[in-house]
PANU-842061 format. One record per residue (C-alpha): residue in three letters; residue number from 1; z, x, y. Coordinates in steps of 0.5 Angstrom, whole numbers, plus 2048, in hexadecimal, padded with zeros to 3 digits. Example, Ala and Ser with C-alpha at 12.3 -4.5 7.8 and 13.67 -1.06 7.14 Angstrom:
# PANU-842061
ALA|1|810|819|7F7
SER|2|80E|81B|7FE
***
This chain:
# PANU-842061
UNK|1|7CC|808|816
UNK|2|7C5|805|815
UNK|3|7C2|80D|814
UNK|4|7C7|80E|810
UNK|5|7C4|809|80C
UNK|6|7BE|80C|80C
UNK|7|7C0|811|80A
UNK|8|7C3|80F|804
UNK|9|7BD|80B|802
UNK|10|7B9|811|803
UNK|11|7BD|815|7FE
UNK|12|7BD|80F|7FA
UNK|13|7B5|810|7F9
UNK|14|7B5|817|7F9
UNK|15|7B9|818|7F2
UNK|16|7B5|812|7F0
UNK|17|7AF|814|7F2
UNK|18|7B0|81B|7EE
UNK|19|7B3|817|7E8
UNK|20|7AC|814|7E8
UNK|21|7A8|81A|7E8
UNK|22|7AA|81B|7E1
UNK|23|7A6|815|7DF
UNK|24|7A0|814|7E3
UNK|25|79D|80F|7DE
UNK|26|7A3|80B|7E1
UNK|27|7A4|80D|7E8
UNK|28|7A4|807|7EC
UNK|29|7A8|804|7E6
UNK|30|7AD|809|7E5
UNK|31|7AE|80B|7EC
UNK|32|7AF|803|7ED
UNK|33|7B5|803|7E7
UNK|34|7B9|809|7E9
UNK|35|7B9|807|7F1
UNK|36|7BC|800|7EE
UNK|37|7C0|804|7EA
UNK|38|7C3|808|7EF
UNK|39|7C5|803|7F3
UNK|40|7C8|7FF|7EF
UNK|41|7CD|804|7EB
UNK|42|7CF|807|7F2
UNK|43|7D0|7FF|7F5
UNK|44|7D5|7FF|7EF
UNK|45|7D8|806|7F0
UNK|46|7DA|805|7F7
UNK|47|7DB|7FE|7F6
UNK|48|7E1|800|7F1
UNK|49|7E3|806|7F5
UNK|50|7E4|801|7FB
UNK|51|7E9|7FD|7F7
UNK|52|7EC|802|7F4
UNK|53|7EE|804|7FB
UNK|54|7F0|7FD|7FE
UNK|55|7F4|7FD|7F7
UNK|56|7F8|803|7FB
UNK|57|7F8|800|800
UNK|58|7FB|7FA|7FE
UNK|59|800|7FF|7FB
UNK|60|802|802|800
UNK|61|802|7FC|806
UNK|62|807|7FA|800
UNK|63|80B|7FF|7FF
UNK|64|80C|800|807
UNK|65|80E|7F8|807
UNK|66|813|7FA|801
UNK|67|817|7FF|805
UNK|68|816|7FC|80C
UNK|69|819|7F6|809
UNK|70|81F|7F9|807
UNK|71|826|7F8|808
UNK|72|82B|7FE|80A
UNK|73|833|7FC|80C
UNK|74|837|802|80D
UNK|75|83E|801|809
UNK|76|845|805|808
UNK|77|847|807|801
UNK|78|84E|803|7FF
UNK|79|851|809|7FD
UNK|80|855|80A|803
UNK|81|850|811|805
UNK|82|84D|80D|80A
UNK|83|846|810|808
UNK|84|840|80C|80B
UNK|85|839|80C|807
UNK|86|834|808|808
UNK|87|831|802|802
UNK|88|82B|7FF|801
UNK|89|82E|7F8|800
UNK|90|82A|7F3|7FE
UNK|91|82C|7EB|7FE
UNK|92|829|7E8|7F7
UNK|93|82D|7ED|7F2
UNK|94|833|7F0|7F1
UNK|95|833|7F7|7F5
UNK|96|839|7FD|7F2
UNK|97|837|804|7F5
UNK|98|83B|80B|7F4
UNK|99|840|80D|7F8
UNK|100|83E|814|7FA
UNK|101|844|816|7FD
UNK|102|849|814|7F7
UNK|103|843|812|7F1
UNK|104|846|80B|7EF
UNK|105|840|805|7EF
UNK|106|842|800|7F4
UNK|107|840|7FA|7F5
UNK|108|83D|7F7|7FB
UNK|109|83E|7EF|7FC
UNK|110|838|7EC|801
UNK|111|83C|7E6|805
UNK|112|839|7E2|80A
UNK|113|83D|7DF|80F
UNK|114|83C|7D9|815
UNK|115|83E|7DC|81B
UNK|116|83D|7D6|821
UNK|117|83A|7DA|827
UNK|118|83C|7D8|82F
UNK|119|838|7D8|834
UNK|120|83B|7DC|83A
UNK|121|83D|7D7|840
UNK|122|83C|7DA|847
UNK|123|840|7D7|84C
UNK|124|83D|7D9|854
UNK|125|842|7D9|85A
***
């Protein structure tokens, strides 16, 4: 990592040590501003490109969160065709879905129901 880094600043002080050469009045001046210069505009440039990629990220942690949250229940068209399909079902609004045996538009009615669960009683002989 650390040689890396060396690397980057030598590179760094190459292109500015070139763009100095052009003002030799100025050298130690120049070659000072445009280092700075080239830090700071790739600090920002990899700055920006950092949060462009943890914004994909995000997006994709929240796709992945939607499509693992959802719910699918497997119904039987009413028809009489006896034709299973498989529905997203979602409790917060209406769900009507299309029938792909028959075409009609059904509606799917989300109840929630109570049911007392027993512990089983064991009787040893």
């Amino acid at each position: 990592m650390l040689i890396k880094i060396l690397i980057s600043l030598g590179i760094t002080a190459l292109i500015s040590g070139l763009l100095a050469l052009m003002f030799m009045n100025h050298w130690i001046l120049v070659f000072a501003l445009s280092f700075i210069v080239q830090l700071l505009a790739f600090y920002i440039g990899n700055t920006i490109y950092e949060n462009i990629l943890i914004e994909k990220a995000e997006q994709i942690r929240t796709q992945q969160l939607i499509e693992a949250s959802k719910q699918i229940a497997t119904v039987e068209c009413p028809c009489g065709e006896r034709n299973k399909q498989d529905v997203q079902v979602r409790f917060d609004q209406e769900v009507t879905y299309d029938c792909s045996q028959c075409g009609k538009k059904i509606k799917l009615d989300v109840d929630i129901k109570p049911i007392l669960t027993t512990q089983p009683i064991y009787v040893q002989k």
